[in-house]
Structures are given as structure tokens and as C-alpha cells.
N, C-alpha and C positions, 0 to 999 in steps of 0.2 A: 465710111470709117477709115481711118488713116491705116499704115501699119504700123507705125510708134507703139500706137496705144492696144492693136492686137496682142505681144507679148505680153504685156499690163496685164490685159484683161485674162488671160489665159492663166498668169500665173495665180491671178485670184479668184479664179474658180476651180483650179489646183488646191491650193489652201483651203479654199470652204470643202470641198467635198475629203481631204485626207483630213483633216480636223488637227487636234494639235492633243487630243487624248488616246493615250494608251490603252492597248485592250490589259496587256500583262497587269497583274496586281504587284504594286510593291511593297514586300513584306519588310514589317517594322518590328521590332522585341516587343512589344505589346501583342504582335500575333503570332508570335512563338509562344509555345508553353513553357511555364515556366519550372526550374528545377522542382518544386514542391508538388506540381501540377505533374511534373514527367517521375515522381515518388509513390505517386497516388494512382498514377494508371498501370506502373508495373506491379504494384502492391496489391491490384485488385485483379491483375490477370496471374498473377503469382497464384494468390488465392484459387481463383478457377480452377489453373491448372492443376493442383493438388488436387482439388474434390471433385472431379469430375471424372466417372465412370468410365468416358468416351476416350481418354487420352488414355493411353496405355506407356506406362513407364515403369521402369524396374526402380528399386529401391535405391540405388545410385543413382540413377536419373533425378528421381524425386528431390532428393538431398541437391545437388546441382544445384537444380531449379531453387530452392529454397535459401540457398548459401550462396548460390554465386549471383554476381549484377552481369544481365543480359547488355545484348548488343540492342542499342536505341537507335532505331534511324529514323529520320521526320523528315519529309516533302510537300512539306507548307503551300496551299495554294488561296489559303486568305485567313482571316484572324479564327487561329483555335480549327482552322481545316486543314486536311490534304492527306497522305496518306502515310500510315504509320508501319513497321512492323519492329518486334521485339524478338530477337532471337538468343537461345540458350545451345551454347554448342557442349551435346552429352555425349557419355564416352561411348569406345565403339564405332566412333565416325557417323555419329548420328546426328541431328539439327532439330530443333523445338522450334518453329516459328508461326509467331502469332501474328498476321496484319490485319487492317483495318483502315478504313478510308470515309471521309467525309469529318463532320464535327469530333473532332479528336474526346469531347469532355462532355458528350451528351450524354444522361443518365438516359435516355430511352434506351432501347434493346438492340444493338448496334450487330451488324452482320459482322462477328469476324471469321479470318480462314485462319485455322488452324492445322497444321501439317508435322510430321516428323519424316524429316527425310534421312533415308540413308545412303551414307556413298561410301562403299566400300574401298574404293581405287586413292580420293583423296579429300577426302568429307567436308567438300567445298562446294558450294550455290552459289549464286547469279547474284550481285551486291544487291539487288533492287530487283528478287525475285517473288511475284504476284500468283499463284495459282488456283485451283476451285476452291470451293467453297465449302466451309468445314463448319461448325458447330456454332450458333450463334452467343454470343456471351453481351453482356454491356455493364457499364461502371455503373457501381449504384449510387444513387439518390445522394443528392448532394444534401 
């Protein structure tokens, strides 16, 4: 074999083995939720959070949650996926934060964490803060 044609061959079995496909997904407004779709999942954790025994809020709190439009953050990792959370900032330097991860619009029984933080010093958290595991809730039946 020449050496010409060594370089040749090398760079193309450089190319068969890197491929020419991306692992990353790239996300298109099709796999984003859409405004009526991002209406529909705060309207149903809205709900929750009212009737639910386990969340403990004062009557100012309550009214908040019910009156005010929470913080929406989305980390899309493929159509209608990734991870969601919804925060209500209540007074007192307090935080409502509801996340959720995987099929954002699955009517099955979806694991979300639910937390109320308090920071008394400056009642601020981590932009894209994740912690245990709090009370399971999921959107109902379409």
C-alpha cells in the first residue's frame, strides 16, 4: 500500500466510525408546549395546590396562588419532554415550587416535587433548583 492513499483511507474510517448524526435532539415549536397547553398545566396544578391537605398555606398564600401567574420555566429535551417547574413567589420570603420531569402532558400519575421554601435572609433559590421528592399529582384525562 502506497502512502498517498494511507491518509485516504484513514480519513474514511474517521468518518464511518464519527457518523455524521447528532446525539443532541433539536428542539422545534412543535416540541414545545404550546400557550394553551402551558394554561392547562398551571390551571390543573393551581387546582391541586388549593385542595390539597398536604400543602400547607395561610390564606394569603392561597389567594396568590389563585390570583397571581406563576414563574414557568421549561427544559425541553424532546417533543412534549424535559423538565418543568412552576413557581409562586408568597409573601414572607416564602417559594411554592412545583417541578416535574419527563412527558410534560401525560394524563398518567406523574411524580411531582412539591416544596415551599423559606429564606428569610433574601427569598431567592437556585434558577433551575430540583429537590426530593414531594407529593405525587398528574393532569387529568384529556
Amino acid at each position: 500500500m502506497n502512502f498517498v492513499k494511507l491518509p485516504v483511507l484513514f480519513l474514511l474510517m474517521t468518518g464511518m466510525f464519527c457518523g455524521c448524526v447528532s446525539d443532541e435532539y433539536e428542539i422545534t415549536e412543535k416540541d414545545r408546549l404550546s400557550e394553551l397547553e402551558k394554561g392547562i398545566v398551571i390551571s390543573h396544578v393551581r387546582r391541586f395546590v388549593l385542595h390539597s391537605p398536604k400543602i400547607k398555606l395561610s390564606e394569603a398564600e392561597r389567594q396568590r396562588v389563585q390570583t397571581e401567574d406563576p414563574v414557568l420555566h421549561i427544559r425541553y429535551t424532546g417533543h412534549k419532554t424535559g423538565q418543568l417547574s412552576i413557581r409562586w413567589k408568597l409573601p414572607n420570603y416564602r417559594l411554592l415550587l412545583l417541578q416535574r420531569s419527563g412527558n410534560l402532558l401525560s394524563s398518567e400519575r406523574a411524580d411531582w416535587i412539591v416544596r415551599i421554601i423559606s429564606d428569610q435572609a433574601s427569598g431567592k433559590i437556585p434558577r433551575n433548583f430540583y429537590g426530593a421528592h414531594g407529593e405525587d399529582i398528574s393532569l387529568p384525562p384529556r
